[in-house]
BALOBA-1460 file (C-alpha; in Angstrom, 3 decimals):
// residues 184
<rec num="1" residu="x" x="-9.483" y="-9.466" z="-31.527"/>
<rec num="2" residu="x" x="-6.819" y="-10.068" z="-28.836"/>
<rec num="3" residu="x" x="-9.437" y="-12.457" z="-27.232"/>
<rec num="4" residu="x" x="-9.422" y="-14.620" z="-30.466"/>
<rec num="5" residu="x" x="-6.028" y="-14.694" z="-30.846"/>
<rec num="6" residu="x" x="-5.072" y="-16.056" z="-27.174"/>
<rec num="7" residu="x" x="-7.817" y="-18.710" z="-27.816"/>
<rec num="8" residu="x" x="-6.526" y="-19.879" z="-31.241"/>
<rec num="9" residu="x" x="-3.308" y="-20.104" z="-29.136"/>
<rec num="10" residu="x" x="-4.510" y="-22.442" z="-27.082"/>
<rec num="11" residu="x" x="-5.204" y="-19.993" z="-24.125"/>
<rec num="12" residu="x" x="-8.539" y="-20.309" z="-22.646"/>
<rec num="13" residu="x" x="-10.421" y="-16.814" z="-22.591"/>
<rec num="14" residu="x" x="-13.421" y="-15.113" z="-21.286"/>
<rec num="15" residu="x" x="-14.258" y="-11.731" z="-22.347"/>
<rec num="16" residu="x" x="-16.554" y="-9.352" z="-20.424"/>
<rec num="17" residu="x" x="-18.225" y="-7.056" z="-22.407"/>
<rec num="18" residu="x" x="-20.015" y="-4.109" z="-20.576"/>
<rec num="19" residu="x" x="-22.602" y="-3.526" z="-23.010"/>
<rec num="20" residu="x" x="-25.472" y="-5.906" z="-24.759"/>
<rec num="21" residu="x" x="-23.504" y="-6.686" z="-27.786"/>
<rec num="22" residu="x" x="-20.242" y="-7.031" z="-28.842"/>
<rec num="23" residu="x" x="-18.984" y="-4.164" z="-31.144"/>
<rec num="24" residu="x" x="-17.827" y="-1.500" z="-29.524"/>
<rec num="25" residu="x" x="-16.734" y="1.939" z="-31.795"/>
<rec num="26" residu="x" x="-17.781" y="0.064" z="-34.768"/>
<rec num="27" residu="x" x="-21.265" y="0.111" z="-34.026"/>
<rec num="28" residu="x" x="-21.052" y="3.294" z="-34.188"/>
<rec num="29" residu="x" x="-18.501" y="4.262" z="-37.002"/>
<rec num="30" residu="x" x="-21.190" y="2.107" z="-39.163"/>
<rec num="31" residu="x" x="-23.800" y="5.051" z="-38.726"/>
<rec num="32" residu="x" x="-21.746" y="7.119" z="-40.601"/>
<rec num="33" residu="x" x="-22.979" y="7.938" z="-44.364"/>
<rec num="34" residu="x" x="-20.837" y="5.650" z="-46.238"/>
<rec num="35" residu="x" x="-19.910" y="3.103" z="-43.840"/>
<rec num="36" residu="x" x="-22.379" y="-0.106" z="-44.290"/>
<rec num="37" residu="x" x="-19.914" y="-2.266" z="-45.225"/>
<rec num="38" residu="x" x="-18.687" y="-2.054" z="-41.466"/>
<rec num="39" residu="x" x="-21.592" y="-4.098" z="-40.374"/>
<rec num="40" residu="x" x="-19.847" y="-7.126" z="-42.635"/>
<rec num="41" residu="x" x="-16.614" y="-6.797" z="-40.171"/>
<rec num="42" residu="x" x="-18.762" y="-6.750" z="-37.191"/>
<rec num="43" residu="x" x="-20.512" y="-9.646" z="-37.925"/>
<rec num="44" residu="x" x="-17.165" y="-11.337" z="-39.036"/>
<rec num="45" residu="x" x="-15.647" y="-10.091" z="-36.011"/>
<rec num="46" residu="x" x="-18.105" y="-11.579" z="-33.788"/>
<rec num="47" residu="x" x="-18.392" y="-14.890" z="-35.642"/>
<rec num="48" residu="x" x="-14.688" y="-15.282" z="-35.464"/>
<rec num="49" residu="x" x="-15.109" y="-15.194" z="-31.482"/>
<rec num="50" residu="x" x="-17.783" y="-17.529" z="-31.623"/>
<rec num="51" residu="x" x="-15.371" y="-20.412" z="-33.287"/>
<rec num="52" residu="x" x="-12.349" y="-19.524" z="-31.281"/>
<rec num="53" residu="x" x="-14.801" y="-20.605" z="-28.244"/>
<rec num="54" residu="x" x="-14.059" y="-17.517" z="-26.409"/>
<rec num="55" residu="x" x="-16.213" y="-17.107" z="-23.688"/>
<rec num="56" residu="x" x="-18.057" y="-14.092" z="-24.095"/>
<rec num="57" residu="x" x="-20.198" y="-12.653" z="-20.616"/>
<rec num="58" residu="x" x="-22.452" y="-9.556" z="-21.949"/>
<rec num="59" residu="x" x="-23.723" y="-7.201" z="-19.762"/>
<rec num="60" residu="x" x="-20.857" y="-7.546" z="-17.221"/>
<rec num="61" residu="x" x="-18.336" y="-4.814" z="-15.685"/>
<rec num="62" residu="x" x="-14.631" y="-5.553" z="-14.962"/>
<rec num="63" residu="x" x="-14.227" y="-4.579" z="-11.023"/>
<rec num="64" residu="x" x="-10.827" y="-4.990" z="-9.406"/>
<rec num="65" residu="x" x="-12.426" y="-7.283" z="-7.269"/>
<rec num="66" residu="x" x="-14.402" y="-9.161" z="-9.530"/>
<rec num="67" residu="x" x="-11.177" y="-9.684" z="-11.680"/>
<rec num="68" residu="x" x="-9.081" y="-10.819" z="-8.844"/>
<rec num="69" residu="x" x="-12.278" y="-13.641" z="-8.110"/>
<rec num="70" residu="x" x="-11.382" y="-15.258" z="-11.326"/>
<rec num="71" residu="x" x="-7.817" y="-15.104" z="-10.768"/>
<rec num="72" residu="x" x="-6.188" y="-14.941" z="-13.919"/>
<rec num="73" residu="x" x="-3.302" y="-16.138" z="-15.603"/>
<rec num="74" residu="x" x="-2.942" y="-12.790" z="-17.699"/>
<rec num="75" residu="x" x="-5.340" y="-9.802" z="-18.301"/>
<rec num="76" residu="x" x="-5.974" y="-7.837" z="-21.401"/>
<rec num="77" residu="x" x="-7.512" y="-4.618" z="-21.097"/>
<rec num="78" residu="x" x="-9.211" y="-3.227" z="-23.693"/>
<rec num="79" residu="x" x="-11.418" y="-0.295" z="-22.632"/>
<rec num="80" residu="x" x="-11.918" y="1.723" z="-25.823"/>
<rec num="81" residu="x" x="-11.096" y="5.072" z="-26.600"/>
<rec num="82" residu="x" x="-12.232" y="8.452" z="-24.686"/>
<rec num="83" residu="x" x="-13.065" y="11.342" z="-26.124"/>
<rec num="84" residu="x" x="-11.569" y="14.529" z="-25.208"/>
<rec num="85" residu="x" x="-12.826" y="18.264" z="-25.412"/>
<rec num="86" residu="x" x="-10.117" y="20.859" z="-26.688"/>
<rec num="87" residu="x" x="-9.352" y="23.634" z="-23.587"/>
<rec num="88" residu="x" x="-10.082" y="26.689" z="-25.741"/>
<rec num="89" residu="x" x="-10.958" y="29.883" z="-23.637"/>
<rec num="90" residu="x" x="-14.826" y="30.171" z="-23.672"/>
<rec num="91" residu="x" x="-15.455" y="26.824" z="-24.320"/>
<rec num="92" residu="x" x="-17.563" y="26.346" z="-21.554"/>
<rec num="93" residu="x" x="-19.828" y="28.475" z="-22.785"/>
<rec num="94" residu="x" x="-21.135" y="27.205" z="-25.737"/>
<rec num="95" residu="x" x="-22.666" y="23.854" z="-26.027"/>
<rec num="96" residu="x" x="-19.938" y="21.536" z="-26.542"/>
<rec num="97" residu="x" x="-21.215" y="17.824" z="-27.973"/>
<rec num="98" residu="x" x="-19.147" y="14.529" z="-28.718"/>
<rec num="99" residu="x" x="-19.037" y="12.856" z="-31.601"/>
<rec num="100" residu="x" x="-20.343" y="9.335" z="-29.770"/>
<rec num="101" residu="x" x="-23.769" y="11.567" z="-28.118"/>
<rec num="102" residu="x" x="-24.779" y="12.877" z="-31.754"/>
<rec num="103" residu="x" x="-24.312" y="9.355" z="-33.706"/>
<rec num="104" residu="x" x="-25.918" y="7.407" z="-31.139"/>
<rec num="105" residu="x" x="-28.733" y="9.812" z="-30.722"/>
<rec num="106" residu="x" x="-27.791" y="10.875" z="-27.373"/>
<rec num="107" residu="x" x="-28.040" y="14.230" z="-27.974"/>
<rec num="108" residu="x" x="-29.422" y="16.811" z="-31.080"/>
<rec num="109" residu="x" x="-26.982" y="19.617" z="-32.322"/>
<rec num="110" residu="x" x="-28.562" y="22.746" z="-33.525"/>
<rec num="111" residu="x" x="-29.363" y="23.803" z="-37.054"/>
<rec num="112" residu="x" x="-25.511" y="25.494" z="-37.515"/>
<rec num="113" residu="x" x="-22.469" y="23.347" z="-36.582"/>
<rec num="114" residu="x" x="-19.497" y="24.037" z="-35.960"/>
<rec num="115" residu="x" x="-16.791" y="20.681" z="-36.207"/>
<rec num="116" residu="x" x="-13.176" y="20.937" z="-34.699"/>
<rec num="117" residu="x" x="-10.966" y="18.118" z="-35.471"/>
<rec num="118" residu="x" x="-10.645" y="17.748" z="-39.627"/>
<rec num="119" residu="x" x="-9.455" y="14.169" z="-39.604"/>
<rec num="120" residu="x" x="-11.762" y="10.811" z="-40.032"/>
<rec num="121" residu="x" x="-14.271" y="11.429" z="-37.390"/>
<rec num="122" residu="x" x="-14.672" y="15.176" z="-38.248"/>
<rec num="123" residu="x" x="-14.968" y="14.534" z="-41.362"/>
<rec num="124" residu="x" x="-17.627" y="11.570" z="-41.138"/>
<rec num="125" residu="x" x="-19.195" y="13.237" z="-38.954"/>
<rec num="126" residu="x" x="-19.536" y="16.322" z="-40.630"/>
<rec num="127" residu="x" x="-21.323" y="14.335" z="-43.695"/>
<rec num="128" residu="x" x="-23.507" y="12.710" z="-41.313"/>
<rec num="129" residu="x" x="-24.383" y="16.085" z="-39.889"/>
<rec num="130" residu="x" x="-25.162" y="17.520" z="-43.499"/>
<rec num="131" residu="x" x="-27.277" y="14.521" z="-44.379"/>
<rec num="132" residu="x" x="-29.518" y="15.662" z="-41.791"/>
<rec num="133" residu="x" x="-29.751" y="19.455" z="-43.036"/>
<rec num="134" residu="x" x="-27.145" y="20.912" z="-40.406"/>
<rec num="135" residu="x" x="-25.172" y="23.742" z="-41.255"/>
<rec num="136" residu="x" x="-21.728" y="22.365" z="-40.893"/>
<rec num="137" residu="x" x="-18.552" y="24.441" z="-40.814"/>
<rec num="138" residu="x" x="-15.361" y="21.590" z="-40.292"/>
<rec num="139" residu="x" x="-12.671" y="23.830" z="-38.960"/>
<rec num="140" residu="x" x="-8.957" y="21.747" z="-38.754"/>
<rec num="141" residu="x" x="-5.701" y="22.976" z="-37.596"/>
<rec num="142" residu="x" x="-3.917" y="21.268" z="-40.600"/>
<rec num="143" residu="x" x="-3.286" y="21.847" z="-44.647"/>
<rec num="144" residu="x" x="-5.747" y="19.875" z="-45.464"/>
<rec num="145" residu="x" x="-8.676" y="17.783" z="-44.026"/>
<rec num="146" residu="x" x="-8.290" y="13.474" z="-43.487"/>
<rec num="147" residu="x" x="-5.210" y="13.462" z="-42.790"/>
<rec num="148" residu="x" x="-6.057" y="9.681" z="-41.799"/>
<rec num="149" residu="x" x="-8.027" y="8.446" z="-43.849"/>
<rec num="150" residu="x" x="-6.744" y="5.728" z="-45.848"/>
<rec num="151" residu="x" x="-5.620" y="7.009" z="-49.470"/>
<rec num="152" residu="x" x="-7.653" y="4.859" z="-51.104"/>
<rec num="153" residu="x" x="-10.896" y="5.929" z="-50.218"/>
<rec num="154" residu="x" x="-9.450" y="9.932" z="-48.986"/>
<rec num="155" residu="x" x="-10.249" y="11.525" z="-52.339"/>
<rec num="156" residu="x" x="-13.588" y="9.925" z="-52.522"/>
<rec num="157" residu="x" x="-14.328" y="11.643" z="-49.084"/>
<rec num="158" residu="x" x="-13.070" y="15.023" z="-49.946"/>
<rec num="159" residu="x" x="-15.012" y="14.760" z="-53.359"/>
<rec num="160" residu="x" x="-18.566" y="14.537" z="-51.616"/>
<rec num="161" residu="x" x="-17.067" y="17.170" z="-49.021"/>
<rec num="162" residu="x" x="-16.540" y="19.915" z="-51.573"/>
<rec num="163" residu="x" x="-19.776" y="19.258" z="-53.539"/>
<rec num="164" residu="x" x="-21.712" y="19.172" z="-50.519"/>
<rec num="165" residu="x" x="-22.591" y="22.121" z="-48.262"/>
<rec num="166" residu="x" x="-19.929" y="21.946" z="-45.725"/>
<rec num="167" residu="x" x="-18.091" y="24.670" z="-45.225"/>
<rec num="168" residu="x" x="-14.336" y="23.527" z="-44.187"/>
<rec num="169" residu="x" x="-11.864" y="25.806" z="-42.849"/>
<rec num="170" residu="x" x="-8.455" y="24.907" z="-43.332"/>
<rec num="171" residu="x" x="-5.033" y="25.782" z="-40.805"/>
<rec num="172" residu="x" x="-7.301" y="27.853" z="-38.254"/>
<rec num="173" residu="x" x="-6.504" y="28.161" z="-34.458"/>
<rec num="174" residu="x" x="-9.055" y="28.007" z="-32.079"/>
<rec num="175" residu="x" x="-8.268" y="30.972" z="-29.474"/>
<rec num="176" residu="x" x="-11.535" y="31.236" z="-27.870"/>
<rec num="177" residu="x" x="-13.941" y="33.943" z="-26.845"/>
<rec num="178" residu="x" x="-15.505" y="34.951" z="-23.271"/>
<rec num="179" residu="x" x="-19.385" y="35.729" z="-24.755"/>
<rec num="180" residu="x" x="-21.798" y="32.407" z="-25.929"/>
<rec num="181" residu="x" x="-19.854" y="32.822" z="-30.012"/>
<rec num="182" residu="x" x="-17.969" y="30.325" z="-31.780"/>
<rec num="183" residu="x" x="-14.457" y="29.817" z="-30.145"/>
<rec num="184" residu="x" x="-12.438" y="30.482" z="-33.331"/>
């Protein structure tokens, strides 16, 4: 978005873009049950770079070295987010998996699940995992679960939640275990 922006500011812009398409996080947030209309904003998104005449470069990686070639007025870096595993006691000894490996197909989690972080990805993520039969247990540290998800669309979200299978676990600490158990 900041590339669009600096263009319709008269800046002239080239965005590299690492992957094959542009995107990011939102191609996968859309994979989520309830999330279609993100492929609308995507497709906005990308049309709106497309008529700022950004110059978008697929497929390329930002080196030090290859940025200092073009030598740049300014640089905006925009790297996405990274995902972080919890240091619990134990941890590494039960199969840990991120959220990004399951939705993209990456990776398969077992038949019993067990979710730790009870805000907007753990909580998409945990209907995603029940559409596909898992056993889901959505443990969070706080009173209640999506916390930050917008209001308007939070009570739909805990609605399907409690009617659904999921068990959620509300105000729990991890603390961690030395066998293969769940860290809670």
């Amino acid at each position: 978005m900041e590339a669009r922006v600096a263009s319709v500011k008269g800046h002239r812009v080239t965005l590299w873009e690492k992957s094959k398409e542009l995107g990011g996080s939102l191609k996968v947030a859309v994979i989520t049950p309830f999330k279609e209309e993100i492929e609308c904003l995507i497709h906005y998104l990308i049309r709106q770079m497309e008529i700022s005449n950004v110059n978008i470069q697929l497929n390329k990686n930002a080196t030090a070295e290859e940025v200092l070639k073009e030598n740049p007025d300014c640089i905006i870096v925009a790297t996405g987010s990274k995902q972080n595993i919890p240091k619990i006691k134990g941890i590494e000894n039960v199969d840990v998996l991120l959220p990004i490996d399951l939705l993209t197909g990456k990776v398969d989690a077992g038949e019993r699940v067990i979710l730790i972080g009870g805000r907007l990805i753990g909580a998409d993520l945990a209907e995603y995992l029940n559409e596909k039969g898992k056993r889901v247990t959505l443990l969070t540290r706080q009173r209640r679960i999506g916390s930050d998800i917008g209001i308007s669309t939070r009570w739909v979200t805990l609605m399907r939640i409690r009617k659904s299978k999921i068990k959620v676990t509300k105000e729990v600490s991890c603390k961690g275990d030395k066998e293969r158990r769940c860290p809670y």
